[in-house]
N, C-alpha and C positions, 0 to 999 in steps of 0.2 A: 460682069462684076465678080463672079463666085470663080471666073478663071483668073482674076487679078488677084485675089483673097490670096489664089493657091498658090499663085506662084510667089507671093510674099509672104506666105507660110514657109513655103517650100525653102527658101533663104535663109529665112528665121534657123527653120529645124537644121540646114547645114551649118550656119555659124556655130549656133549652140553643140554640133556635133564634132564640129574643127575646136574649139573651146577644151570639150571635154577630153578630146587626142592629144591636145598640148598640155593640158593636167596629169595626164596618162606616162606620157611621156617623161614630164619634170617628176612623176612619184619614181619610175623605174630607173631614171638619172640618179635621183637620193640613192635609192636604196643600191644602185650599183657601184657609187662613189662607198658609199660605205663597206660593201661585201668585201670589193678587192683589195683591200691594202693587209698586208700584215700592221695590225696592231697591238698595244699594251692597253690591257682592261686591268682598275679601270685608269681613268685618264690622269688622274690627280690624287698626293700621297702628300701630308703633311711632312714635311722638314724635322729631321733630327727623329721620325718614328719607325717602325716596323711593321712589313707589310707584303702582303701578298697579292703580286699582280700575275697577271696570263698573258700567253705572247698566242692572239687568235690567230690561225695561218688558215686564210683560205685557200682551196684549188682552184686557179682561175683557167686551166686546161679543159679541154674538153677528150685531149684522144694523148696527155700523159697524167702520171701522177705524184705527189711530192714524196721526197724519201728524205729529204734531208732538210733541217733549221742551224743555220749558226745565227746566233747573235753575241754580237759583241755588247758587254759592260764599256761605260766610261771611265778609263782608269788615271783621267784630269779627277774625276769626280769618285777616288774609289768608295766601294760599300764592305763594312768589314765582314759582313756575315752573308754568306749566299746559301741558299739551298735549293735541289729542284724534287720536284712533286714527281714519284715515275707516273710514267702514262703508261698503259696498258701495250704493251708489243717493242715499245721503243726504248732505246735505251741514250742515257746522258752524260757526257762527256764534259769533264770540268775544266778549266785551263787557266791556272794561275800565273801573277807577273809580280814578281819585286816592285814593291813602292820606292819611289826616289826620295820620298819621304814618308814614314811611318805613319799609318793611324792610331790615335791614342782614345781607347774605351776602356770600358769601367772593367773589362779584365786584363788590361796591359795593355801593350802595343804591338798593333800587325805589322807585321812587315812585307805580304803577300796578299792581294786581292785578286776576288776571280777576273780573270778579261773578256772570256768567252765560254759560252755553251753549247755544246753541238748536239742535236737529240739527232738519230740515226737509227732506223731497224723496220721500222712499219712503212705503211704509205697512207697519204692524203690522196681516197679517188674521186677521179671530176665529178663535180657537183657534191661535197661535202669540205669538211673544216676541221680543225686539231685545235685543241687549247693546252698551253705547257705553262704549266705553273712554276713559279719561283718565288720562295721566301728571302725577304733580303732587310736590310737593315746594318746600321739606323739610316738613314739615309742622310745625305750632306745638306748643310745647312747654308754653305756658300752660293750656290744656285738656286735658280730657280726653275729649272725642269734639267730631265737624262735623257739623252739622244741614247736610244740602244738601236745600232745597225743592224741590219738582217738581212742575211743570204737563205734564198731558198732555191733548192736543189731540185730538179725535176729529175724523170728516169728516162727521159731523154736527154738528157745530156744539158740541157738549157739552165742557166742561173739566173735568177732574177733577184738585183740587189737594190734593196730599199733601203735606202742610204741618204737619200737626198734632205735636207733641207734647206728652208726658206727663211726669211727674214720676219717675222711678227706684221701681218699686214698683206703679208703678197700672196701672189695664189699659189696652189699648193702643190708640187712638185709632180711629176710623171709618178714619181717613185719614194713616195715622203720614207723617211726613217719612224716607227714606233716613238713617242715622246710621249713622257710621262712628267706632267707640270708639279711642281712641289710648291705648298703654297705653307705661309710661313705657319708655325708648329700652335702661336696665341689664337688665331682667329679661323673661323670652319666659315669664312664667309664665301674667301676666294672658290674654296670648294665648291660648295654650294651651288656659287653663280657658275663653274664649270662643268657641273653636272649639270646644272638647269639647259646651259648654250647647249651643251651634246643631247639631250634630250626633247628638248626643241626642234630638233632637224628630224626626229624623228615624228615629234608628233605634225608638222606641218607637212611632212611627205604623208603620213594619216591622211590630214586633212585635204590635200591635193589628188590623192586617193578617191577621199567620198566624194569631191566639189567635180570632177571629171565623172562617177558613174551617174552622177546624179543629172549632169547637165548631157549627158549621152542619152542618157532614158528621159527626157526631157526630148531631147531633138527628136528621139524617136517618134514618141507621141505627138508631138507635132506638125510631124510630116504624115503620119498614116490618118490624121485628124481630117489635114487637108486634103489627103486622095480622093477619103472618103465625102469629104463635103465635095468636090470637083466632081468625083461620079456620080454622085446623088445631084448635082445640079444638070 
């Protein structure tokens, strides 16, 4: 009887131990879907405002490191006013394009917007990340998000270009593009609910987090429970 006990302890404590490796697993999934993309923080900027985002560049190498950022503006979608934040070692590069058509603001009309910015001089080493600020404005009120493309430069020679996107709905690309949602300028609702969705994934990989250490130490106990009643019988 107390050898049957054990061995259907003994099952118990593997399941709940296979359990808690698959929570393990799905937290370190979140959190690595998250680490590697070059992104725009934060995600979402009301329409027609002014605003300062970061373009997060992680180093996803282990044995090179980044030397170089271009991202491209959308110049379907130009911004009249660019600026960038210097970062400490690196220096930026501005690169402006004639509008086919002028923007008209409250101090005249441009006729030039930035297209791209290339920061250049430092390095991103494996196992760390870079944040490049940019003040921009006002922003367009015809869409409803900017795809800003990005090329990152390794010092081996390798480019990795996050360019890609998807359709609203489908899964999300090898290599997504930075995208930054514009929600319209009356209501902080859309907002809001797009801050809530991104920080949701964070807090449920939390929680997939604890539900894994907890059901691990769980198996444990239950296995060394029934050793113990087995030798003791």
């Amino acid at each position: 009887m107390v050898m049957i006990r054990y061995r259907l302890g003994h099952r118990l404590a593997r399941r709940i131990a296979a359990i808690g490796a698959v929570c393990a697993v799905a937290l370190l999934t979140l959190a690595g879907v998250a680490w590697a993309h070059v992104t725009v923080n934060p995600h979402t900027a009301q329409q027609g405002s002014y605003t300062k985002v970061s373009f997060r560049v992680p180093n996803e190498r282990d044995d090179a490191s980044t030397t170089q950022l271009e991202v491209d503006l959308p110049i379907d979608h130009p911004i009249a006013s660019v600026q960038t934040r210097p970062v400490p070692g690196w220096t930026s590069t501005v690169q402006k394009t004639t509008l086919a058509k002028p923007i008209t603001t409250d101090d005249g009309q441009v006729t030039e917007a930035v297209s791209k910015i290339t920061w250049t001089g430092s390095k991103i080493v494996p196992g760390s990340f870079e944040e490049f600020d940019v003040s921009m404005g006002p922003l367009p009120t015809d869409t409803d998000q900017l795809v800003f493309k990005a090329l990152q430069t390794y010092d081996n020679g390798e480019v990795v270009r996050w360019i890609d996107t998807a359709p609203k709905g489908a899964p999300e690309p090898d290599h997504p593009a930075p995208v930054l949602t514009l929600t319209p300028a009356d209501t902080n609702s859309a907002a809001t609910t797009s801050s809530d969705a991104g920080s949701s994934t964070g807090i449920w990989g939390v929680a997939l987090g604890i539900v894994g250490i907890v059901l691990g130490t769980i198996g444990i106990v239950v296995g060394l429970r029934n050793r113990r009643n087995a030798t003791a019988g």
